[in-house]
C-alpha positions in Angstrom: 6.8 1.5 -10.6 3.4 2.9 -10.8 1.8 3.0 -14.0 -1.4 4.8 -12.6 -1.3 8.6 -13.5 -4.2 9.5 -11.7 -3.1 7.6 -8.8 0.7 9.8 -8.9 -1.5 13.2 -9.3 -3.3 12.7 -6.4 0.0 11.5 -4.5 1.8 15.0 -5.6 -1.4 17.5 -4.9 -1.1 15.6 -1.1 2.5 16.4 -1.4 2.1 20.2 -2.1 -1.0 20.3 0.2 0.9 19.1 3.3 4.4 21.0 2.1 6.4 18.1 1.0 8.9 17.8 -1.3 7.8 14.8 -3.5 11.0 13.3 -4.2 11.9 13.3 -0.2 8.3 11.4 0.6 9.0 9.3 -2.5 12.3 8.2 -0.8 10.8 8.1 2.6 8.4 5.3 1.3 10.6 3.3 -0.5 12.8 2.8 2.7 9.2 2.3 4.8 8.8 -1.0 2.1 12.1 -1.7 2.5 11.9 -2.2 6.1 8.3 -3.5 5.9 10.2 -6.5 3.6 13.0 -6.8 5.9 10.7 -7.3 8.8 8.6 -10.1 6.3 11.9 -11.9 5.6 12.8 -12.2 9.2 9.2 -13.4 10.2 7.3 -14.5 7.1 4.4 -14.7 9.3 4.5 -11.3 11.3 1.2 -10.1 10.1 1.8 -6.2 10.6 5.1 -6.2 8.1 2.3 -7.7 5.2 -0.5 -5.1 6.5 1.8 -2.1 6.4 3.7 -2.9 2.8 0.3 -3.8 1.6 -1.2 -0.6 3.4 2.0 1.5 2.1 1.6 0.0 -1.7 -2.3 1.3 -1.7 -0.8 4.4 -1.1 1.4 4.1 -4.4 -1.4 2.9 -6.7 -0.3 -0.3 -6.9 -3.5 -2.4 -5.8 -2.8 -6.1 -7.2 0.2 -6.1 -5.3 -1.2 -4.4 -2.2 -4.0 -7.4 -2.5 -1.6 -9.9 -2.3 0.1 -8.5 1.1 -3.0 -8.2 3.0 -4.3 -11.2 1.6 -1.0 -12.9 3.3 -1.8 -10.7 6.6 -5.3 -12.2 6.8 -4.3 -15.4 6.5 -1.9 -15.4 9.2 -4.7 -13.8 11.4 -8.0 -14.0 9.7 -9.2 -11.3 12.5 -6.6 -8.4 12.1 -9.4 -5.6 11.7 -6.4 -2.9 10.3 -6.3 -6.0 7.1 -10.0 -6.0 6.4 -10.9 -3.1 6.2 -8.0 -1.7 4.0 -8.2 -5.0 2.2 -11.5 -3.6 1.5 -10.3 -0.5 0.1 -8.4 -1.6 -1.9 -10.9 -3.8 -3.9 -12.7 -1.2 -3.9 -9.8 0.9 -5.4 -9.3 -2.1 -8.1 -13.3 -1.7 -9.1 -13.2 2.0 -9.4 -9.8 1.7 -11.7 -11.7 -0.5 -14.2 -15.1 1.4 -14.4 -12.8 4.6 -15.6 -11.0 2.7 -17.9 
């Protein structure tokens, strides 16, 4: 669940912007992290599953969470570039959240 209003505005003017219908692309990620988790509990160490559920839970607001999967990705491979750099945005999500707070 995502507690983050500002986070589920933005996610809905996307929506609108690219012609989506939000409860469709709300259903569409929630089977993308289902499969990302599948793919995890097959392989707990097939880096792109924690990348893309991290990647995908960015996308939803939910930035603790998001850490922890692409903090899991980088330690399976410390160099997967995709990892760092959204790692990086994300932290950088989690500053900007508590300065407007």
């Amino acid at each position: 669940l995502n507690d983050d209003l500002m986070s589920i505005f933005v996610a809905n003017d996307l929506c609108n912007r690219a012609g989506l219908d939000t409860i469709s692309a709300g259903g569409t990620i929630a089977f993308a992290i289902e499969c990302f988790e599948k793919t995890i509990e097959i392989d707990e160490n097939y880096e792109w599953g924690w990348h893309n559920k991290g990647f995908t839970l960015i996308l939803l607001g939910r930035y603790k969470d998001a850490l922890e999967c692409l903090d899991r990705a980088l330690e399976i491979n410390p160099n997967y570039r995709a990892a760092i750099r959204n790692r990086d945005k994300c932290l950088n999500m989690l500053k900007l959240r508590q300065v407007n707070r």
